[in-house]
C-alpha positions, 0 to 999 in steps of 0.5 A: 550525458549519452543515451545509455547512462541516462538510460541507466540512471533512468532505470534506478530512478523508476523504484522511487516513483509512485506506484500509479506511474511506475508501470507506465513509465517502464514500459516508454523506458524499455522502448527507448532502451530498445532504441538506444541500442539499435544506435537510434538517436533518443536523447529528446525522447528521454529527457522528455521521459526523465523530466515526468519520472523526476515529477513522480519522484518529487510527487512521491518525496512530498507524501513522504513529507506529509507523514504526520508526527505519529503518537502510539497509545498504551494498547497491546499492539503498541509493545509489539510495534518494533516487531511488526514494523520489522516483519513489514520491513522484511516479508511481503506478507505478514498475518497478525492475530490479535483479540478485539480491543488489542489496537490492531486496526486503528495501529497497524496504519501508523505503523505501516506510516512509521516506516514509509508506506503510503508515500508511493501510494495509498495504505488501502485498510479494508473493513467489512462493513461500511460503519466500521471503515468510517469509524475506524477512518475516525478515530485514526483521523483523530489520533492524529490530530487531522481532519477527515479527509487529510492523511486518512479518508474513506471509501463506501458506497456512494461516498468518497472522502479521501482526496490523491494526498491521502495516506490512509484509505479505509474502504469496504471489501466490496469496495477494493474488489470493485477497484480491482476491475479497472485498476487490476494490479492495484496501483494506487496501492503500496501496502493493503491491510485486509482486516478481520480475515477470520470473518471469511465473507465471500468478498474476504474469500475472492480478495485473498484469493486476488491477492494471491495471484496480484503479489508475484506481479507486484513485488513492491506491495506489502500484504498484512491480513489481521485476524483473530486467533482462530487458524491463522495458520490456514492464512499463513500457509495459503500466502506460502507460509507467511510470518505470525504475530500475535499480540 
């Protein structure tokens, strides 16, 4: 295969890497396109580059292996799950409303699952506070029949029990935006659910604020803010009139 075609199906290949790998790879790639077409001789260089981008590859296949089987119980969020799946699917930013006790947190997780995220990175599913990311962490855990720690973990001050195989990973506010401060463009993230929006802390403030700046940047991350039925139009056009759906 000559440089240029390996070059090219290097190219294809760099949106099936996961997320953390992504930006680096491109980078060596656009160099050594550049290369190429000053008539530089870049064949070793690029089979070096195409053995870490298939292990990346192979790395992100695997999670998409590991998606657990996924049960939705009776709740009101699970008559809707087509529905959301397909906003998803389609739009990068998605706001959900829904009352408390709708399913909304423990469901949106499996349905982000159901369609294949979480393979190119974490599903990050922020709560407000740390006794609620650890419970929700629980109880979605339980719902598939894993382990803590497995497909779902947490993240709170002081404790981290997710592991790089992790699918889902619950955290606090607080703990995203500290992320955001030496991972700035969220990498190891292909989907972030910021839950409980209405409640406008200032840390839910600053992240929507952040992410409205990160998304043009990471065109591959899907946004989805849940609230409760309080102006979630405010949401909607802050995200450049995002979609709705209530349940």
């Amino acid at each position: 295969m000559t440089a240029s075609h390996l070059v090219t199906q290097l190219s294809q290949q760099l949106s099936l890497c996961l997320n953390q790998d992504r930006q680096h790879l491109k980078r060596q790639l656009d160099r050594l396109r550049s290369e190429v077409k000053k008539g530089k001789e870049s064949l070793e260089p690029l089979n070096a580059l195409a053995s870490r981008v298939e292990k990346s590859v192979a790395l992100r296949n695997k999670r998409l292996a590991s998606i657990p089987p996924l049960t939705f119980p009776d709740l009101p969020v699970t008559s809707k799950k087509d529905d959301i799946a397909e906003l998803i699917k389609n739009n990068q930013v998605l706001i959900l409303c829904g009352e408390t006790g709708s399913g909304k947190t423990t469901q949106l997780p499996k349905i982000c699952l159901s369609i294949g995220r979480g393979a190119a990175g974490f599903i990050g599913h922020t709560q407000p506070r740390r006794i609620a990311a650890r419970t929700v962490a629980d109880r979605i855990a339980e719902e598939l029949g894993e382990l803590m720690g497995k497909s779902v973990g947490y993240k709170i001050r002081f404790n981290d029990k997710t592991h790089s195989e992790s699918l889902v990973k619950l955290m606090t506010d607080g703990i995203l935006l500290a992320e955001s401060q030496n991972d700035p463009y969220l990498n190891q993230y292909d989907t972030i659910i910021i839950d409980e929006a209405h409640e406008r802390s200032l840390n839910i403030d600053f992240l929507l604020g952040y992410m409205k700046w990160l998304l043009p940047k990471r065109p591959d991350l899907k946004l989805i803010i849940t609230s409760a039925t309080i102006d979630p139009e405010r949401f909607s056009t802050h995200f450049n009139n995002a979609p709705i759906i209530e349940v």
